[in-house]
C-alpha positions, 0 to 999 in steps of 0.5 A: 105568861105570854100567849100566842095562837094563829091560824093559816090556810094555802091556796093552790093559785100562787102557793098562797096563804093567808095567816091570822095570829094574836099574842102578847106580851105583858112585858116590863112587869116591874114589882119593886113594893109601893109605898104607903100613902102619904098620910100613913105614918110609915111612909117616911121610912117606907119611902127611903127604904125605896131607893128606886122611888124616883124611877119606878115603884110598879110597872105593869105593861099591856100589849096585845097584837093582832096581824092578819097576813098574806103570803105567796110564791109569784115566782118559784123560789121567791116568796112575798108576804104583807102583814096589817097590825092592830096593836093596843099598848096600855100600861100602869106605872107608880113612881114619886116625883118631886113638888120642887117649889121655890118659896121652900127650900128643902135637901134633896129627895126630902121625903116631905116633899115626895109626890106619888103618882100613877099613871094609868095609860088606857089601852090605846089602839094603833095600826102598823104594817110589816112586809118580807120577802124569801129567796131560795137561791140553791135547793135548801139554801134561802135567803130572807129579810122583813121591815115592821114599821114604827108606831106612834101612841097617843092615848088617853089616861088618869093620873092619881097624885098625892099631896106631900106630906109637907103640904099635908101638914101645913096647907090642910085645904091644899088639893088636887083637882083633874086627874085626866092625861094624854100620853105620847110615845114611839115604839121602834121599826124593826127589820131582820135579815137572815140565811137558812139551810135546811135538809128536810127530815134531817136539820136545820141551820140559819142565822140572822141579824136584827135592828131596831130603830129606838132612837125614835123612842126620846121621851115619853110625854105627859100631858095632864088636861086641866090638871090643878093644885090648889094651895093656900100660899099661891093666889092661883092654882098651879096648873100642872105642866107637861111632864116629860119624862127623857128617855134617849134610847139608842138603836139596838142589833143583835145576831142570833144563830141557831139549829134543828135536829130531826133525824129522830122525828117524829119520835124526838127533835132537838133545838138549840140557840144563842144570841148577842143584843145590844143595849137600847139604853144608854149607861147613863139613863139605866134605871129600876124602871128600864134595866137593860143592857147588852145581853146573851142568850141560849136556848135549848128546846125539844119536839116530838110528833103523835097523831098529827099534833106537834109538842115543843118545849124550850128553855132561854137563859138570858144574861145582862152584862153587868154595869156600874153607874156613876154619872147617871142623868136621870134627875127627879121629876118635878112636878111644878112649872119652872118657866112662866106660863103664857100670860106672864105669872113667874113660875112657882117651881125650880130646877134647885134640889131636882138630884141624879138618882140613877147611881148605883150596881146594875145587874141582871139574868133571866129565864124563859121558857116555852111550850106550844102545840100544832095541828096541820089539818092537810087533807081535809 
């Protein structure tokens, strides 16, 4: 579910009007089963019976935005507005990486030496802002465009590691001490640029052109604070380093178009959309954790009007053109050092064994519907 509530008021002066809006969403929901613990004796065959272990278990994404904006018409015709944001990004994600160490070694994707982890991101606030302007250029026809800008997350979080089963049975006093982690990423800017016509009472056309700037989104970064693994064989515990997850996203477009008919209102309007977007990740980096490609959507909604309240509803069908990997670049993760450290000590973990995993079919649809209700309180 994806809420959304706002509320606006006019002003005569200037035909100005300042708005308030709050809403999600909770996107990137991934539920693909976790595993079981590493001491659980079903974890072999749970883990390999996961050929997503690697990418991604669970994701759960939290998003909430609120924006107060302010909007007027200092010349007839031309309207300008600015829009603040305070948006908090937070998310859970289950995957395993690997213990990649060098004195064992093991075939690739061993379960014995899988490393589940979660990453809990505590919901972290951060300010954005976003401007537009609209244009009337002949009575009905406008023109309109809007920038929101990019955002940068730094937020703090816990990570829960498991030891390796192999370590579990060999090492019994190996352990994990620090769960503390700061994590960095970049959402993209957005602009839009679009034309309208519209008859009022009658219909509505417009068309429209989105980017997205997600090249700004390389890599996501976890940063564990003091994070240690204590094993007998090593003389000092191993601190546990940056782990850098790529990401190597492209910017993204897309064009939409799309209409209403209100011949009928109040008793019945008609809706209808489509859009064609293009893919922010790249074929290469495609994964159960990040599926998407590019993609076409239609819509179709219906409204309908009764005492001062306005009722839609709306359906979308999206369709992912569908891809088949087989020179995918998303390797394991390893969980140990594999460069000295700043004193000297040589590094305890290997790039050896560390495979590409992001192989496979990709396929995908989906289906989204909506519902809303107005009230213009014009007159009070």
């Amino acid at each position: 579910a994806i809420p959304y509530i706002g509320v606006g008021y006019g002003f005569d002066w200037l035909n100005t009007h300042v708005a308030f809006a709050a809403w999600g969403p909770p996107s990137g929901r991934h539920e693909w089963g976790a595993v079981p613990n590493t001491a659980s004796p079903t974890f072999e065959r749970d883990a390999l019976a996961q050929p997503q272990r690697y990418a991604a278990f669970e994701v759960a994404n939290f998003e909430a935005n609120l924006t107060l904006n302010l909007a007027m018409e200092p010349i007839e015709g031309l309207r300008v507005g600015i829009s603040g944001y305070l948006a908090f990004t937070g998310s859970d994600q289950s995957l395993s990486v690997w213990a990649n160490d060098l004195i064992f070694a093991t075939p690739a994707e061993n379960t014995d030496f899988d490393v589940p982890v979660i990453a809990r991101l505590t919901p972290t606030p951060g300010l954005s802002w976003g401007a537009g302007l609209s244009y009337e250029i002949l009575p009905g026809l406008s023109v309109g465009t809007s920038f929101r800008a990019a955002r940068h997350v730094v937020g703090s979080g816990r990570l829960d590691v498991q030891l390796p089963v192999f370590y579990l049975d060999n090492f019994p006093d190996a352990r994990v001490d620090g769960d503390e982690v700061e994590i960095e990423l970049d959402i993209a800017p957005i602009w839009r640029a679009g034309v309208e016509y519209r008859r009022p009472g009658v219909f509505t056309v417009e068309a429209a052109v989105v980017w997205e700037g997600w090249s700004n989104h390389d890599e996501i970064i976890v940063r564990p604070q003091n994070v240690v693994v204590t094993i007998p064989i090593s003389p000092d515990p191993i601190v546990v380093p940056d782990i850098v997850l790529p990401r190597g996203w492209s910017d993204t477009w897309s064009i939409r178009i799309g209409g209403e008919i209100n011949a009928l209102m109040p008793t019945i309007g008609f809706r209808w959309g489509y859009f064609y977007e293009s893919s922010a990740v790249p074929a290469a980096t495609v994964a159960a954790s990040r599926i998407d490609r590019p993609k076409h959507g239609a819509s179709l909604g219906l409204a309908a009007k009764w005492r001062g309240l306005t009722f839609e509803l709306s359906a979308t069908y999206i369709h992912l053109l569908p891809l088949e990997v087989t020179d995918s670049d998303i390797r394991v993760t390893g969980v140990f050092p594999t460069e000295p450290d700043e004193s000297g000590e040589p590094a305890f973990g290997s790039e050896r064994n560390l495979s590409f995993v992001g192989n496979g079919d990709i396929s995908g649809h989906y289906l989204i519907g909506g519902a809303s209700v107005s009230f213009a309180l014009d007159g009070f």
